[in-house]
C-alpha positions in Angstrom: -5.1 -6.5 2.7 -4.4 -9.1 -0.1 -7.7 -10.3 0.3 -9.1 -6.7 -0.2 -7.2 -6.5 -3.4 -8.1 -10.0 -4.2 -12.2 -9.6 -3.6 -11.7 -5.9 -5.8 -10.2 -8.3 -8.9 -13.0 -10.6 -8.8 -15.9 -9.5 -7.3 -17.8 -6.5 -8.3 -16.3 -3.2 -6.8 -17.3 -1.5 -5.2 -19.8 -4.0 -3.4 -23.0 -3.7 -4.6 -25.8 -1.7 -2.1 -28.8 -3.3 -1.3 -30.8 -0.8 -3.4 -32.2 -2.5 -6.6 -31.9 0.4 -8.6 -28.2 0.3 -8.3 -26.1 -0.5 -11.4 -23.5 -3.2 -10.6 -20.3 -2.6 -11.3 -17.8 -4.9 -12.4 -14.5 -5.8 -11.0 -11.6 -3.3 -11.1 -8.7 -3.9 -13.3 -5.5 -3.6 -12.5 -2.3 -5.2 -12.8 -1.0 -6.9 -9.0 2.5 -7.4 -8.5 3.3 -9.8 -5.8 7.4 -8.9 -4.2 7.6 -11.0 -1.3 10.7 -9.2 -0.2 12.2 -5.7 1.8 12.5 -3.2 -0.6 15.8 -2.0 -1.7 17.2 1.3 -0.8 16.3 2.9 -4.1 12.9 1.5 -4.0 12.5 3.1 -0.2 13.8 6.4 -1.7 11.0 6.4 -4.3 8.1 5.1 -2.0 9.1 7.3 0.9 7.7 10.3 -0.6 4.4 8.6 -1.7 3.7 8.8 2.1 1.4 11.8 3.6 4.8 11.9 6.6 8.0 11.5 4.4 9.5 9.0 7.0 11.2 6.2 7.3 10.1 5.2 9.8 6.4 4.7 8.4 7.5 1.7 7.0 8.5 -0.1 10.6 6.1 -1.8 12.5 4.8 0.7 15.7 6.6 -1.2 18.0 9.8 -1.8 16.2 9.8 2.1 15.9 10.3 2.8 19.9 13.7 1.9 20.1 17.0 4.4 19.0 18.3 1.9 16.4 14.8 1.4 14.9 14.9 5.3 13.7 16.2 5.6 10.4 16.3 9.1 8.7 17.6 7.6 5.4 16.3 4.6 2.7 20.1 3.8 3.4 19.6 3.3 7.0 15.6 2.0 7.0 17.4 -0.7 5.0 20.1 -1.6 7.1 17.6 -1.6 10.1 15.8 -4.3 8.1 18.8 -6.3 6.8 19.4 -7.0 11.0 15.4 -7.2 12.1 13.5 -8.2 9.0 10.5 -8.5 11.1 10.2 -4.8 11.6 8.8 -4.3 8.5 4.8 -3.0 8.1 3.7 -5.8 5.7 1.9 -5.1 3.1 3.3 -2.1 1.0 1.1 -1.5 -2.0 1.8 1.1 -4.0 0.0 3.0 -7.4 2.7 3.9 -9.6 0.3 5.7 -11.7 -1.4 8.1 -9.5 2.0 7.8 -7.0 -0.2 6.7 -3.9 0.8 3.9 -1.5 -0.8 1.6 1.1 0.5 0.5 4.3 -2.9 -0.1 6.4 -6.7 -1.0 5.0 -7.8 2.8 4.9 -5.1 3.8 2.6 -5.5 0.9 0.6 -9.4 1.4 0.1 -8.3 5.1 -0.8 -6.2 3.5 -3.5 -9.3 1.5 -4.7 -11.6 4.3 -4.9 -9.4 5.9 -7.0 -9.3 3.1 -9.6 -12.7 3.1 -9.8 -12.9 6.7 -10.3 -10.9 6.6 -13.2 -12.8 3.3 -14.4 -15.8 5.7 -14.3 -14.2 8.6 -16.4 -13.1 5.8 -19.2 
């Protein structure tokens, strides 16, 4: 996904169509803040209901999800899950304070980027 956001930076976006009569557009702007780290419980609280399923549990990787422990119903808990496994954790989170969206798979992050280029359009 950090190449997606990457290309949309630098390249124009969205991708030019093969049509010549199509009018280039140039790369989005936007500000891309890197955290390499779990977010903290107040953070979780906050991006938790930037998520279509308020879960938890949508930050856990599917398969860290099927056991009892790996269920937590709070940002409190979620974070404690991760403290002990921090490999359970769906990698990247990207998130749009401004229009409260958040990305945790390719889809959602191309949501994200359409939206920034809508709002480039109505500029």
């Amino acid at each position: 996904m950090m190449d997606v956001l990457e290309d949309a930076l630098k390249k124009p976006y969205p991708k030019p169509s093969k049509n010549p009569k199509t009018i280039v557009q140039p790369p989005l702007s936007f500000h891309l803040d890197v955290r390499q780290r779990i977010p903290t419980t107040e953070e979780f609280s906050e991006l938790v209901y930037f998520t279509n399923a308020p879960v938890f549990t949508v930050f856990l990787k599917g398969t860290s999800s099927t056991s009892y422990k790996h269920h937590p119903t709070s940002a409190t808990s979620l974070r404690g899950v991760l403290d002990d496994d921090p490999d359970a954790m769906r990698w990247p989170i990207v998130v749009n304070y401004d229009k409260q969206q958040i990305a945790l798979d390719l889809s959602a992050l191309r949501t994200i980027l359409k939206t920034l280029a809508e709002d480039r359009k109505k500029q």
